[in-house]
PDBQT receptor file of N, H, CA, C and O in Angstrom, charges set to zero:
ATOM      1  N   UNK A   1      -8.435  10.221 -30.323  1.00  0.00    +0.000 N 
ATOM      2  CA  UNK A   1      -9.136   9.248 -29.508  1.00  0.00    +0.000 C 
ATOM      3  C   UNK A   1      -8.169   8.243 -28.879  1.00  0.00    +0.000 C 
ATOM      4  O   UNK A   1      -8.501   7.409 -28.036  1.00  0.00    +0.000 OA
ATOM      5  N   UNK A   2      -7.018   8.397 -29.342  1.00  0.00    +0.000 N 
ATOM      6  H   UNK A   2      -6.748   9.075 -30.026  1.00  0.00    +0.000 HD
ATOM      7  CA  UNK A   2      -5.994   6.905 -29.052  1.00  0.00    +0.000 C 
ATOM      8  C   UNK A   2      -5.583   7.416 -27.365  1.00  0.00    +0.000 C 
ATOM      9  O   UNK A   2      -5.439   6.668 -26.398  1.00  0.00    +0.000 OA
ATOM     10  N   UNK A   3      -5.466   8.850 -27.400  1.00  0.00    +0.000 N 
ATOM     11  H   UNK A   3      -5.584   9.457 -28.186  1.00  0.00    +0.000 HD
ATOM     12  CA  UNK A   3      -5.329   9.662 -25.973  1.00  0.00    +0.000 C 
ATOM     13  C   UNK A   3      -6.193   9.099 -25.153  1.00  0.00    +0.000 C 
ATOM     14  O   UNK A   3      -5.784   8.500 -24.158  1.00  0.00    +0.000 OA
ATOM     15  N   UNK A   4      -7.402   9.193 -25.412  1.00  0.00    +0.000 N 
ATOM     16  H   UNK A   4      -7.735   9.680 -26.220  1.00  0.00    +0.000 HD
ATOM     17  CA  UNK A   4      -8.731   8.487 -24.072  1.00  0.00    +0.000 C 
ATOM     18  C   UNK A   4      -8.032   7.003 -23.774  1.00  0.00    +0.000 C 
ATOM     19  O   UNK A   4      -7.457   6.735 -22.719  1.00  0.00    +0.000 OA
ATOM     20  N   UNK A   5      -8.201   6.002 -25.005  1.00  0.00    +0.000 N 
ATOM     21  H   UNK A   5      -8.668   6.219 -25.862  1.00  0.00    +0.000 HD
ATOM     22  CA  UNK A   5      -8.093   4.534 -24.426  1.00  0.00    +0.000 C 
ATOM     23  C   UNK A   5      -6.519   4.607 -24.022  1.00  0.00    +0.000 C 
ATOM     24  O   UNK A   5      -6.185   3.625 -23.360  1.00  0.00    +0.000 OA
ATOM     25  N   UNK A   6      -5.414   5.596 -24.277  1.00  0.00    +0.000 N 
ATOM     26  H   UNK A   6      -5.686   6.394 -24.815  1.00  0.00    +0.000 HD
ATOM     27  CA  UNK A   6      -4.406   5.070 -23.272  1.00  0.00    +0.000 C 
ATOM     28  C   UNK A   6      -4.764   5.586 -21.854  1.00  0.00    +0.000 C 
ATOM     29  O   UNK A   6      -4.380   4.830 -20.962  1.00  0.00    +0.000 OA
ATOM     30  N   UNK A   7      -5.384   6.653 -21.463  1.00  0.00    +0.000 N 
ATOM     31  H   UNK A   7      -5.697   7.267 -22.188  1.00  0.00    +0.000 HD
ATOM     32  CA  UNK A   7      -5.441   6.674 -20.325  1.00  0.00    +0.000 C 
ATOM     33  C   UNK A   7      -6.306   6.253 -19.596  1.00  0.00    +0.000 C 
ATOM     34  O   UNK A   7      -6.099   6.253 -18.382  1.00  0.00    +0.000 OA
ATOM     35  N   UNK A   8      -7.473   5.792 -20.101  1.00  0.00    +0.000 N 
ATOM     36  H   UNK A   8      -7.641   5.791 -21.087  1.00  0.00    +0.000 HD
ATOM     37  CA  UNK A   8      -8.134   5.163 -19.099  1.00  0.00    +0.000 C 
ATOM     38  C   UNK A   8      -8.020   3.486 -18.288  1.00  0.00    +0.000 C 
ATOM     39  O   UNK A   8      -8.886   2.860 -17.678  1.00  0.00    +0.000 OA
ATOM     40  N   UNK A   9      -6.887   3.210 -18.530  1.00  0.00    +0.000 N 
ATOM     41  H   UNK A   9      -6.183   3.719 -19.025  1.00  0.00    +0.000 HD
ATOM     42  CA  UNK A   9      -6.642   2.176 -17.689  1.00  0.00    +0.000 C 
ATOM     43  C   UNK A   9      -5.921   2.969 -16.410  1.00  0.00    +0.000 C 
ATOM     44  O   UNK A   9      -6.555   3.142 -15.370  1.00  0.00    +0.000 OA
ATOM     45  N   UNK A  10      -4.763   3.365 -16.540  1.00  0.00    +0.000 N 
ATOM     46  H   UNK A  10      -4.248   3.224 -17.386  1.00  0.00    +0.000 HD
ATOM     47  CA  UNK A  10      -4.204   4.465 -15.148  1.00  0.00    +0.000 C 
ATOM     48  C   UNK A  10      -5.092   4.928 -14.363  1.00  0.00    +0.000 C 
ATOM     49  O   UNK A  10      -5.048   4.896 -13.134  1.00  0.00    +0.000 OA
ATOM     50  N   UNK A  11      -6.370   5.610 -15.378  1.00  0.00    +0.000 N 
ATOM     51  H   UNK A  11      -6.405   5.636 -16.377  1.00  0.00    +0.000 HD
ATOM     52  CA  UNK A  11      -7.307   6.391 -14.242  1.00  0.00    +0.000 C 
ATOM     53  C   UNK A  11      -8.223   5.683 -13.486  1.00  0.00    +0.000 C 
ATOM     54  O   UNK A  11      -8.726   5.971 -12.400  1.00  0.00    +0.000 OA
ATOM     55  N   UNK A  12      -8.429   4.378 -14.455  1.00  0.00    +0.000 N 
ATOM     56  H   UNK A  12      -8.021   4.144 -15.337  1.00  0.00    +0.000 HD
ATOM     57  CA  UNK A  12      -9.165   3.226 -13.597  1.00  0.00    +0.000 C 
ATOM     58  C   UNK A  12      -8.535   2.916 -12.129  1.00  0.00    +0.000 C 
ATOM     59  O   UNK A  12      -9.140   3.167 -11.087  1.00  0.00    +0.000 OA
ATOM     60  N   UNK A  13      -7.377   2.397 -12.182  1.00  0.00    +0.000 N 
ATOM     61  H   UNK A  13      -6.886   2.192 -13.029  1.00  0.00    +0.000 HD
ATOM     62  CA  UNK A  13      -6.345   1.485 -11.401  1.00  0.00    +0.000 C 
ATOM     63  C   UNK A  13      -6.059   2.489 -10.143  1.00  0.00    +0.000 C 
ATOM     64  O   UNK A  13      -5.926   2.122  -8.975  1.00  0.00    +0.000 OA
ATOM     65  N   UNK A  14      -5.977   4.131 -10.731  1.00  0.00    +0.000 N 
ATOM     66  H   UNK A  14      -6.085   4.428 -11.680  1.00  0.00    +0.000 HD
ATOM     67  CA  UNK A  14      -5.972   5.225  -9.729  1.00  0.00    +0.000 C 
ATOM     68  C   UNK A  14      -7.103   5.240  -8.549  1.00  0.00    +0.000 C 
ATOM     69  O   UNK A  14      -7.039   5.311  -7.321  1.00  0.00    +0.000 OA
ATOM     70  N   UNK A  15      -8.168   5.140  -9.496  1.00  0.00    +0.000 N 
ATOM     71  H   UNK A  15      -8.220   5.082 -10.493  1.00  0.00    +0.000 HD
ATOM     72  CA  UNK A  15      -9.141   5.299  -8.774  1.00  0.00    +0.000 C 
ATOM     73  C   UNK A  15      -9.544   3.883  -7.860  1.00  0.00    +0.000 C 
ATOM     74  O   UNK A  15     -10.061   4.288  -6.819  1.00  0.00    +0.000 OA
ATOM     75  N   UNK A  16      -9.510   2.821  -7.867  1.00  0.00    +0.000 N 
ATOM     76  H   UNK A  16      -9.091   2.492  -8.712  1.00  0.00    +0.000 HD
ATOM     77  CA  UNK A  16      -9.489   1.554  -7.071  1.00  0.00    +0.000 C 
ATOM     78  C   UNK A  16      -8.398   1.936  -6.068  1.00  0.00    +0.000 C 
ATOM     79  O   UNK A  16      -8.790   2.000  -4.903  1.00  0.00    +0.000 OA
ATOM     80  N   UNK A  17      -7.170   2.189  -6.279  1.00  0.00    +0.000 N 
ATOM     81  H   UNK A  17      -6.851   2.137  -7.225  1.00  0.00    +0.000 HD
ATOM     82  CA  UNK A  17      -6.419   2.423  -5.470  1.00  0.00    +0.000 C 
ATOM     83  C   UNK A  17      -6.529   3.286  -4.554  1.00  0.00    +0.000 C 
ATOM     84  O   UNK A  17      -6.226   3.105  -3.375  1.00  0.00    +0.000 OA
ATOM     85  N   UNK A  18      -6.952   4.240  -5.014  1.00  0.00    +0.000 N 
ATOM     86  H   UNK A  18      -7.199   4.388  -5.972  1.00  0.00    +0.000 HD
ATOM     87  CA  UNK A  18      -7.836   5.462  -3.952  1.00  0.00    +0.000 C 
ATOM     88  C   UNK A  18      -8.756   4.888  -2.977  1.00  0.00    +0.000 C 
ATOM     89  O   UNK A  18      -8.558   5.122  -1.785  1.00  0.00    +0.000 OA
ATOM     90  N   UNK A  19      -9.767   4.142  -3.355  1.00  0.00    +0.000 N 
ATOM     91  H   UNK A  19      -9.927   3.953  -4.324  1.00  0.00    +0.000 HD
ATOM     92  CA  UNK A  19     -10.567   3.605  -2.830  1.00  0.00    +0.000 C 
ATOM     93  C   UNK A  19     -10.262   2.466  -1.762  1.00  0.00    +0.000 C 
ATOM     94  O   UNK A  19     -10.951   1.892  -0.919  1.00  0.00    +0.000 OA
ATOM     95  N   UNK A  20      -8.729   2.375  -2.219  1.00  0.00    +0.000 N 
ATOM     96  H   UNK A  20      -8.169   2.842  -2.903  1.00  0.00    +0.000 HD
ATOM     97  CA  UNK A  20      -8.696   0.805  -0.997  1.00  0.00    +0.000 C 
ATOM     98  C   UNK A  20      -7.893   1.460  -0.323  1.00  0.00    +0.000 C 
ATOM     99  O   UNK A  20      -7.657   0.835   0.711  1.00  0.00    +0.000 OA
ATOM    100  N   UNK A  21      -7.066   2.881  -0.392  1.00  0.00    +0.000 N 
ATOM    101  H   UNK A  21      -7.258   3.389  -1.231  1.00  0.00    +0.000 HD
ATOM    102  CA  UNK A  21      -6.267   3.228   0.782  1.00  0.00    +0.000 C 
ATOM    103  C   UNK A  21      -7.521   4.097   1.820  1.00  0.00    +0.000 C 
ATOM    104  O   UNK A  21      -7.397   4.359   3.017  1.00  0.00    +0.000 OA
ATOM    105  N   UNK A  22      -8.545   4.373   1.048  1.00  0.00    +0.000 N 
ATOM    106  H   UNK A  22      -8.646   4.160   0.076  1.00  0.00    +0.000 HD
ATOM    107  CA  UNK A  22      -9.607   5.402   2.110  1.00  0.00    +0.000 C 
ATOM    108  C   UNK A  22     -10.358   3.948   3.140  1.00  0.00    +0.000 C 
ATOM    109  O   UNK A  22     -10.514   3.720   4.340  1.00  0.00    +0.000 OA
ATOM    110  N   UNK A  23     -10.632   3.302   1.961  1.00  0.00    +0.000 N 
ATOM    111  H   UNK A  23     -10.505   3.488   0.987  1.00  0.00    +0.000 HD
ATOM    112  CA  UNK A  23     -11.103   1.994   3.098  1.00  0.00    +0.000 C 
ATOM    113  C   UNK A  23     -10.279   1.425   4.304  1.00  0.00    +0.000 C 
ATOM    114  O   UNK A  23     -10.939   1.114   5.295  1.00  0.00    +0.000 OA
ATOM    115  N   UNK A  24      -8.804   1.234   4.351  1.00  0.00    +0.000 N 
ATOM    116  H   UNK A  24      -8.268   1.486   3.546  1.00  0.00    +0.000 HD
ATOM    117  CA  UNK A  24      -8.202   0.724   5.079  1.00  0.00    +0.000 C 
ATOM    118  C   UNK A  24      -7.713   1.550   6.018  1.00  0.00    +0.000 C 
ATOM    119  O   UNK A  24      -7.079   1.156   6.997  1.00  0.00    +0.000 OA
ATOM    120  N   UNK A  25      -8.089   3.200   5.669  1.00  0.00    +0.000 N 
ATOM    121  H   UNK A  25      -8.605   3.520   4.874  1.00  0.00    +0.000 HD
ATOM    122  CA  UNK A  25      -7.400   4.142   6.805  1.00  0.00    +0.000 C 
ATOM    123  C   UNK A  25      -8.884   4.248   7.268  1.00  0.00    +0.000 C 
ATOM    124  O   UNK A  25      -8.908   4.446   8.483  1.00  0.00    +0.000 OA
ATOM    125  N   UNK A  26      -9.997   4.193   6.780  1.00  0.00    +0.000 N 
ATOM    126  H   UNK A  26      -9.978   4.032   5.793  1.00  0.00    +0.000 HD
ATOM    127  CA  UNK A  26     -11.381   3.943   7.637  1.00  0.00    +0.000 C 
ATOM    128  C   UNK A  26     -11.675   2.755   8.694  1.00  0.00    +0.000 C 
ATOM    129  O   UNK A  26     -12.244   2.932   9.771  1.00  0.00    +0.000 OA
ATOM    130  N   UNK A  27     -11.193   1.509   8.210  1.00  0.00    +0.000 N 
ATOM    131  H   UNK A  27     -10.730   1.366   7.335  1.00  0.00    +0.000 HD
ATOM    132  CA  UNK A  27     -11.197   0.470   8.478  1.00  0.00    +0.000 C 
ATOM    133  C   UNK A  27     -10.073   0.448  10.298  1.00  0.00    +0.000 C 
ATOM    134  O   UNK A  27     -10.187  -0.351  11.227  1.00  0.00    +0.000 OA
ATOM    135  N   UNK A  28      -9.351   1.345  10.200  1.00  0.00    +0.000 N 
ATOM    136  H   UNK A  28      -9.258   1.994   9.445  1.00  0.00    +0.000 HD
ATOM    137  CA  UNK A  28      -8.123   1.124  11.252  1.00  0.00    +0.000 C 
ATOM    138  C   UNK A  28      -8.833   2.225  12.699  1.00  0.00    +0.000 C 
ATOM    139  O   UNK A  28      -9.428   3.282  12.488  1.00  0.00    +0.000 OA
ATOM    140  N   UNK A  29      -8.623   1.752  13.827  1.00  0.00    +0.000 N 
ATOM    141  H   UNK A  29      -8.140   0.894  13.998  1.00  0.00    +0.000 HD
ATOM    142  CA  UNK A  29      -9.384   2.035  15.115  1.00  0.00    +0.000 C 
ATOM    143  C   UNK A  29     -10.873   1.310  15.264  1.00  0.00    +0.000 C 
ATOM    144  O   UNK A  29     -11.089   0.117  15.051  1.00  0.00    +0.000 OA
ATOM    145  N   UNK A  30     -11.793   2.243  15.654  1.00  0.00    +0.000 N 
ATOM    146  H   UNK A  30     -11.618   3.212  15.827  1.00  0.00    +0.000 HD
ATOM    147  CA  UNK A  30     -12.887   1.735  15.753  1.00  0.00    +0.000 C 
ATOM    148  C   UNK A  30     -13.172   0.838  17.057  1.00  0.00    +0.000 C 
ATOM    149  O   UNK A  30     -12.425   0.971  18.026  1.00  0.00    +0.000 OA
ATOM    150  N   UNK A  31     -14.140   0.014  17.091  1.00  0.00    +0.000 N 
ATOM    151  H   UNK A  31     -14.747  -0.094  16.303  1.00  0.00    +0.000 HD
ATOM    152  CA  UNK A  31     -15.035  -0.941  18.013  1.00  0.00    +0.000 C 
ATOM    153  C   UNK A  31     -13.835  -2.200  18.217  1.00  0.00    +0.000 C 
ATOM    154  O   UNK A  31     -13.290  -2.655  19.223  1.00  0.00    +0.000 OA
ATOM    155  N   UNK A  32     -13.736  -2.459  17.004  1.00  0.00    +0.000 N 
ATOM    156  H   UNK A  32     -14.178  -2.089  16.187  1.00  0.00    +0.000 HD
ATOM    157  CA  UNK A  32     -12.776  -3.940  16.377  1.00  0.00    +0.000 C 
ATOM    158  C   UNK A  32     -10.919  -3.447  16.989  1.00  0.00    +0.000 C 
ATOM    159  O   UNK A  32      -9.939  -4.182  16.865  1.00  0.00    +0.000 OA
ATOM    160  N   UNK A  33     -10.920  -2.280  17.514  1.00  0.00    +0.000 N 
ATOM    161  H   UNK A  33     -11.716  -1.684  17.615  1.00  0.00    +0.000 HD
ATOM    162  CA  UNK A  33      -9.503  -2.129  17.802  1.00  0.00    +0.000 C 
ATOM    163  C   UNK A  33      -9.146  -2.893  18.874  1.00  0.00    +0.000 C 
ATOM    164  O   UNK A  33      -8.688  -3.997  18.578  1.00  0.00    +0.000 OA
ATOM    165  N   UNK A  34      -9.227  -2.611  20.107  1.00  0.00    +0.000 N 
ATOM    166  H   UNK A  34      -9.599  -1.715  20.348  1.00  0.00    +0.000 HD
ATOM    167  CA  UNK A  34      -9.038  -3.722  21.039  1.00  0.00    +0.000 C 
ATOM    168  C   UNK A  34      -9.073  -4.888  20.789  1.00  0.00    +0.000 C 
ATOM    169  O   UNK A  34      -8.311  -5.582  21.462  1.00  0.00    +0.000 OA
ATOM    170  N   UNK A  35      -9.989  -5.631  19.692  1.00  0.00    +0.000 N 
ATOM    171  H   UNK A  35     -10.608  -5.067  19.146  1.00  0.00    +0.000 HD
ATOM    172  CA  UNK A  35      -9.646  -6.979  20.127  1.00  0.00    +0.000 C 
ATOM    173  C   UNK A  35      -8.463  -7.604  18.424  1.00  0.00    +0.000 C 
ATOM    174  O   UNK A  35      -7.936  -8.701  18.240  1.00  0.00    +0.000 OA
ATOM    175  N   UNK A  36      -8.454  -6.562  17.678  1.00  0.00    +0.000 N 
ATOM    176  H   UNK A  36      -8.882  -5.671  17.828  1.00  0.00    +0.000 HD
ATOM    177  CA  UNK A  36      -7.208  -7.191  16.873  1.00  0.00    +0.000 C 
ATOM    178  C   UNK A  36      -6.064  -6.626  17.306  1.00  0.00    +0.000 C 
ATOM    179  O   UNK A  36      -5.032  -6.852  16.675  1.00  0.00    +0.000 OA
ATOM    180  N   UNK A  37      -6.044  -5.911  18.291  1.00  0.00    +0.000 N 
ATOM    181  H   UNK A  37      -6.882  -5.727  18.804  1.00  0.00    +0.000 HD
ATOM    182  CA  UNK A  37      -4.740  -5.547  19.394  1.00  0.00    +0.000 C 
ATOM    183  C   UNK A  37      -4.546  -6.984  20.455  1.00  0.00    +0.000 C 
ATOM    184  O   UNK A  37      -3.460  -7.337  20.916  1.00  0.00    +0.000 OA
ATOM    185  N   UNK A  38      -5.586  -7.536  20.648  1.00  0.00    +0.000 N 
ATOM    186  H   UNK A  38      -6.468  -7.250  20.274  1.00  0.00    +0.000 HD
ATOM    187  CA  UNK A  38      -6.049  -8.629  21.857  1.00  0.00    +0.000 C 
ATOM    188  C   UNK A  38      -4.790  -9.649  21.073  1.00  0.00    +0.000 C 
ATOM    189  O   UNK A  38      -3.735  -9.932  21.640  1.00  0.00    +0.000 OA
ATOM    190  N   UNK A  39      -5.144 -10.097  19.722  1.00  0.00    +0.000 N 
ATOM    191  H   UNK A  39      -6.001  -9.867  19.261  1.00  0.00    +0.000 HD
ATOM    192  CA  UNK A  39      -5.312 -10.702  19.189  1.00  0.00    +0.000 C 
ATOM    193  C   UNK A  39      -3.646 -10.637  18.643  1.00  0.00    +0.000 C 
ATOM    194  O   UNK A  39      -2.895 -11.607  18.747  1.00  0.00    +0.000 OA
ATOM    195  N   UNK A  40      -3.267  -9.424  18.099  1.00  0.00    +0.000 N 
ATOM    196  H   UNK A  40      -3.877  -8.636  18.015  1.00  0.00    +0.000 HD
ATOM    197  CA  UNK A  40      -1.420  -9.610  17.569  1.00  0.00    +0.000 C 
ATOM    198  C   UNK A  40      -0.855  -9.996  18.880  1.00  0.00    +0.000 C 
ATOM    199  O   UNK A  40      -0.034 -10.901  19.031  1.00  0.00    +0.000 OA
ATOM    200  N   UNK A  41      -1.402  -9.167  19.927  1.00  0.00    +0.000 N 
ATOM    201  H   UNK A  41      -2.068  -8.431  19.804  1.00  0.00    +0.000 HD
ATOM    202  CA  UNK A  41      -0.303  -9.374  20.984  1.00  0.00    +0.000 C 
ATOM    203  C   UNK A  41      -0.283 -11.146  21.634  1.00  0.00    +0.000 C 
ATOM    204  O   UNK A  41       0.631 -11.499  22.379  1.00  0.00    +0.000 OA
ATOM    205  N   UNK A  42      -1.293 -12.017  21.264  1.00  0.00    +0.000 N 
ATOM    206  H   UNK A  42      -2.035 -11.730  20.658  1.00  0.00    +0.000 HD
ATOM    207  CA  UNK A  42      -1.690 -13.460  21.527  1.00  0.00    +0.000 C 
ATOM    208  C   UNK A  42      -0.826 -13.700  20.911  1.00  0.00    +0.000 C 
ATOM    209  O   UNK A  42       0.120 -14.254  21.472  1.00  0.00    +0.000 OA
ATOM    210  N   UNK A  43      -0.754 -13.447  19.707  1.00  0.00    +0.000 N 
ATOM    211  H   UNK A  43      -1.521 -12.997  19.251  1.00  0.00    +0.000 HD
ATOM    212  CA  UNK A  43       0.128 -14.103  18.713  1.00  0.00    +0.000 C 
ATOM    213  C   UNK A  43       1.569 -13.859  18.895  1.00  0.00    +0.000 C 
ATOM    214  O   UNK A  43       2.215 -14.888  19.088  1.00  0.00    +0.000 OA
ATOM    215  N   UNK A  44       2.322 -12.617  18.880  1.00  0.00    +0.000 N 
ATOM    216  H   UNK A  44       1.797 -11.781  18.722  1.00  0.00    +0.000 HD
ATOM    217  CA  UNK A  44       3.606 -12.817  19.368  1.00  0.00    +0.000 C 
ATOM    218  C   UNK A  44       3.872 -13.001  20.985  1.00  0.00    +0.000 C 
ATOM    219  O   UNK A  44       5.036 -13.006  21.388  1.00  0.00    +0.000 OA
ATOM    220  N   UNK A  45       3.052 -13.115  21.670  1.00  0.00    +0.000 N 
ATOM    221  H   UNK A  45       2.107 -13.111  21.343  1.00  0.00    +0.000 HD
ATOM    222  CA  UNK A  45       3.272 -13.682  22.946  1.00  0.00    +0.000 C 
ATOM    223  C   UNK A  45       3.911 -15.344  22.778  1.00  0.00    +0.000 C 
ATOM    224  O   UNK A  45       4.894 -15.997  23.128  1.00  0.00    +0.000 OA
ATOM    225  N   UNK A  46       2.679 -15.503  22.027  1.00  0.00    +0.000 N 
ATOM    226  H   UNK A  46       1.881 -14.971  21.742  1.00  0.00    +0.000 HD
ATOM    227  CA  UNK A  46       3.107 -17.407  21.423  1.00  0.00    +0.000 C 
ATOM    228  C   UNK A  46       4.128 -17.772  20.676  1.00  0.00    +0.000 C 
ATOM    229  O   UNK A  46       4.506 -18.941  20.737  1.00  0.00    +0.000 OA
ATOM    230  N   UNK A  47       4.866 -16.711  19.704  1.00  0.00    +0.000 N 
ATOM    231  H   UNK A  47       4.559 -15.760  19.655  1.00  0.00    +0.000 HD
ATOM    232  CA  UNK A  47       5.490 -16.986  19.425  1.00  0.00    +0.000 C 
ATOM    233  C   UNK A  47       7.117 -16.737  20.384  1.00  0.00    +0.000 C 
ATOM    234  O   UNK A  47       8.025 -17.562  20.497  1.00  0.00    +0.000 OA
ATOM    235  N   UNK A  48       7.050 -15.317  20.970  1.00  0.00    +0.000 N 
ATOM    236  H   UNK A  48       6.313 -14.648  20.878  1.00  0.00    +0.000 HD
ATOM    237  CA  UNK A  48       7.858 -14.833  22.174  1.00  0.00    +0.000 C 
ATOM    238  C   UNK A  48       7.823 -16.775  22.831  1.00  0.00    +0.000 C 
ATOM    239  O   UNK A  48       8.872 -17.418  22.794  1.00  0.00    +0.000 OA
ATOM    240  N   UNK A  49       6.614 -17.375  23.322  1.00  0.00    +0.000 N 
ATOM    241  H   UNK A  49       5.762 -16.852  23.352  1.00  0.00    +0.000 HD
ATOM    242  CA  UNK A  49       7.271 -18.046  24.388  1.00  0.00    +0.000 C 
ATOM    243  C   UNK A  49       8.005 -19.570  23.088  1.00  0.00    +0.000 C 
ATOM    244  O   UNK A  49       9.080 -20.158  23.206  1.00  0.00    +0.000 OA
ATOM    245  N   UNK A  50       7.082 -19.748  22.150  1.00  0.00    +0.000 N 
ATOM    246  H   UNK A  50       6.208 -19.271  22.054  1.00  0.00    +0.000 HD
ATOM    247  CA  UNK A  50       8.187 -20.889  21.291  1.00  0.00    +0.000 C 
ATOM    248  C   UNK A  50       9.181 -20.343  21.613  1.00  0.00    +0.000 C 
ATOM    249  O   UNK A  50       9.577 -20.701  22.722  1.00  0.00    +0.000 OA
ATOM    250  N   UNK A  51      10.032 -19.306  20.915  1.00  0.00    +0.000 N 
ATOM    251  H   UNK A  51       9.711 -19.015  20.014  1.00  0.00    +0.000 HD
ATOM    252  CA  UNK A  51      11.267 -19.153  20.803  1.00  0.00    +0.000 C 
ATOM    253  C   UNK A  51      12.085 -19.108  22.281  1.00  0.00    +0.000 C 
ATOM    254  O   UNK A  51      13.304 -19.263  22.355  1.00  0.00    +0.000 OA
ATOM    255  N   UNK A  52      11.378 -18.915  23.217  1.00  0.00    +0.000 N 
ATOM    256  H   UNK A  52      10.387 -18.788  23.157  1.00  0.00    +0.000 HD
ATOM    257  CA  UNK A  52      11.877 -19.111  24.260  1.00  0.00    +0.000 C 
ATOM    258  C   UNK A  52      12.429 -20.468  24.693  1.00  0.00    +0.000 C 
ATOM    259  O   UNK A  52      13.554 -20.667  25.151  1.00  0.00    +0.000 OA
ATOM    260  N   UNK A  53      11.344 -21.488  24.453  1.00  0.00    +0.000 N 
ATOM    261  H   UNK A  53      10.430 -21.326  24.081  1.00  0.00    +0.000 HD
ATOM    262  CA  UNK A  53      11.314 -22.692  24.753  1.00  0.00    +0.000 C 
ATOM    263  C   UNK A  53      12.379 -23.664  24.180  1.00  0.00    +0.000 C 
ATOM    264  O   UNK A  53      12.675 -24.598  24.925  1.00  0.00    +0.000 OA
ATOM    265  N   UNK A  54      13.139 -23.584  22.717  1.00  0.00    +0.000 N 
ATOM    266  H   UNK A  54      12.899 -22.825  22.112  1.00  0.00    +0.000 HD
ATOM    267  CA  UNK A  54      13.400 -23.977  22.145  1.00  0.00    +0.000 C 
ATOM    268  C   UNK A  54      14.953 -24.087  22.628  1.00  0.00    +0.000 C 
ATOM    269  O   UNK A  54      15.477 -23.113  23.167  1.00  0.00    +0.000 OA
ATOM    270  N   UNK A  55      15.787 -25.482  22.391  1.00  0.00    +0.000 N 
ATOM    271  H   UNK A  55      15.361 -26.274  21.953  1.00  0.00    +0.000 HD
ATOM    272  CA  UNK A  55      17.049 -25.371  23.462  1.00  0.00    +0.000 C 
ATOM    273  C   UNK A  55      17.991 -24.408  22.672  1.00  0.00    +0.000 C 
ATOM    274  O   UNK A  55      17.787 -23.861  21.588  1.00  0.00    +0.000 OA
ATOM    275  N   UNK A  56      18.925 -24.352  23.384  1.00  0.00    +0.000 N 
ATOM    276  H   UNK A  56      19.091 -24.796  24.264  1.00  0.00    +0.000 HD
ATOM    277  CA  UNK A  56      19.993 -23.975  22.691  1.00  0.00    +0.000 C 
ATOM    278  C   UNK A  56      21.240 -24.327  22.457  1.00  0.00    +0.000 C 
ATOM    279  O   UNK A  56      21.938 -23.657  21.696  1.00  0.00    +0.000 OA
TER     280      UNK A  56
């Protein structure tokens, strides 16, 4: 029996882990793609122009 309780923490932790890489490769494209594309490219635009701005 000492066999079951060592492995069922691994198979737990396996299985969550499974579950959050199927969610996040589900989660990627979709409706929501364009605008968190909208949205990185805002962001290093802003940062593109700080660093621009900044003297030298």
């Amino acid at each position: 029996m000492d066999y079951v309780s060592a492995l069922v923490p691994p198979v737990v932790m396996a299985g969550f882990f499974i579950a959050l890489v199927v969610t996040m490769v589900k989660s990627q494209g979709g409706a929501n793609k364009a605008k968190e594309d909208a949205a990185v490219d805002a962001v290093i635009a802003r940062a593109e122009a700080a660093r621009q701005a900044q003297p030298k």
